[in-house]
Structures are given as structure tokens and as C-alpha cells.
N, C-alpha and C positions, 0 to 999 in steps of 0.2 A: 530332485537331488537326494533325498532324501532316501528314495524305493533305490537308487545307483548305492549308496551307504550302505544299506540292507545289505544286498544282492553283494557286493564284497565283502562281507562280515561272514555271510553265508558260506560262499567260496573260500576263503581264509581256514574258518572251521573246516570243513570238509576235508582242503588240504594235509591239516591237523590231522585229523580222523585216519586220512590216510597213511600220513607217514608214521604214527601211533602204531596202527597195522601191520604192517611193513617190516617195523622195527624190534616188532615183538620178539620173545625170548626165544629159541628151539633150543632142546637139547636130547641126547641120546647115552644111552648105558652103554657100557664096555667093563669086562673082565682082564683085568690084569692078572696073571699066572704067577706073578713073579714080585719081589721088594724092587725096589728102583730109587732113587734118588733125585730129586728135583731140590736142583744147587746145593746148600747144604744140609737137608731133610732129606733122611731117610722114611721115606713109606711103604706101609705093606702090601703086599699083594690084596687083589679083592675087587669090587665092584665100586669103579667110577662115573659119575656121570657128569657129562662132559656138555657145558653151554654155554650156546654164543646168544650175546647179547649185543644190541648197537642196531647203525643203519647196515644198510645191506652191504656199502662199498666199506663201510671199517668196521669196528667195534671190536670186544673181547670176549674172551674163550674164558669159562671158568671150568676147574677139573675137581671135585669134591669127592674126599671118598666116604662111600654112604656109611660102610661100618663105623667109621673113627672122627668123620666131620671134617677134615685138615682139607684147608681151601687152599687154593692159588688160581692169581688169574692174570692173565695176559694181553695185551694188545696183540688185534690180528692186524694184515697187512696182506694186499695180493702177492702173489710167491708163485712157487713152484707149481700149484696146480692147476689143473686146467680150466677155465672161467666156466667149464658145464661139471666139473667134478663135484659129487655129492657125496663123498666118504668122508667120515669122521676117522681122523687115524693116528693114534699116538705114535711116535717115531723116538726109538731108545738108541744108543750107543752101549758097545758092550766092551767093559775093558777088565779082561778076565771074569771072573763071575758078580760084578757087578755092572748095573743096567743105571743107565743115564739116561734122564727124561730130556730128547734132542729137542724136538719143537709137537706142536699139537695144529693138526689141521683140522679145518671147520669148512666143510664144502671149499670154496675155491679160495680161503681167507686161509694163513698161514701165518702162526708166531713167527718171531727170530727164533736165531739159534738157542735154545736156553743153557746148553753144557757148553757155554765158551771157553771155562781153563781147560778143555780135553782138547781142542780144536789145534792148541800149540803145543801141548805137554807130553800128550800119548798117541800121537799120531800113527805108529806101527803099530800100536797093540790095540788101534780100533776096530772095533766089528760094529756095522750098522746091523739092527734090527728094525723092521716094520712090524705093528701091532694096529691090527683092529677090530 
């Protein structure tokens, strides 16, 4: 009874080990050209890095910008991409020359929309942008 106790404590751990693993941090740099707006923060153009943290099927996207440190982070969620897509890719809205931060993809895990009041507000004066 005893060596059966063991041998599932064993297994247990392991599991641990595994999904520890698994779950681990990735993340990637991207160059933004451009100031953009994420909700009601405006940030500068420059050098993001962009990581998902979580299990494999959830977890969140954080976007840091390394010159200024100004975090945001998000719940991911399957979406739009394809379940083998591996681009990391900021996605803006552009309404006249200002740039709205839309949603942030992480391989095949996708925010919501993040520029919700443009969705009803300025619907004719949108231009989509893809960045990445």
C-alpha cells in the first residue's frame, strides 16, 4: 500500500513538473514606428516586448515598453487565428493620424477587441492596420 502511495506522489509531481513547463513564460520584441493609444493612454513609439504567460489553451499577453516601463495586460482567448499560427502581431486602428491599439495576438491565443468606443463611434473614418 504503501510503494501504490509513493508511485502516486511520484506521478502527481511529475505532472506538476509538467504542466510548470508547459506553462512557461514566451515572449518576443516588436518595433512600433509610430505613438498609439491603448484606451486612454497615449504611448510612444519604440521597442515592445510583447508576453504570454498562462496554460497553453488561456492565459495573458503582457505588452511592456522597454524604454518607459508602461505595462498593460490582457486575457487571451482563441479567436481569429489559426490553431498552427505562430506570429506575434499587434493589430491598430487608424482614425486620421491617430493609431489605436485593436487587439494583440500571441500565436493562435487573441485578446478582445481593446478600441471598443471606435467600433460604434467612427466607423467610416476607420482604417485597419496590421503591425508586426
Amino acid at each position: 500500500m504503501r510503494s501504490i502511495t509513493y508511485k502516486l506522489f511520484l506521478a502527481s509531481a511529475f505532472v506538476a513538473a509538467t504542466f510548470m513547463s508547459v506553462a512557461a513564460k514566451a515572449e518576443t520584441t516588436l518595433n512600433v514606428p509610430f505613438s498609439f493609444n491603448v484606451g486612454h493612454n497615449l504611448v510612444p513609439a519604440g521597442t515592445y516586448l510583447v508576453e504570454r504567460s498562462g496554460a497553453p489553451w488561456e492565459g495573458f499577453v503582457t505588452l511592456k515598453n522597454i524604454q518607459t516601463s508602461s505595462t498593460f495586460t490582457w486575457a487571451l482567448a482563441p479567436g481569429d487565428p489559426a490553431p498552427t499560427d505562430t506570429r506575434v502581431v499587434l493589430r491598430f486602428d487608424e482614425i486620421g493620424q491617430t493609431h489605436l491599439l485593436r487587439s494583440v495576438q500571441y500565436h493562435s491565443m487573441i485578446t478582445s477587441q481593446l478600441d471598443e468606443s471606435t467600433r460604434s463611434n467612427q466607423q467610416n473614418d476607420l482604417h485597419s492596420r496590421e503591425g508586426s
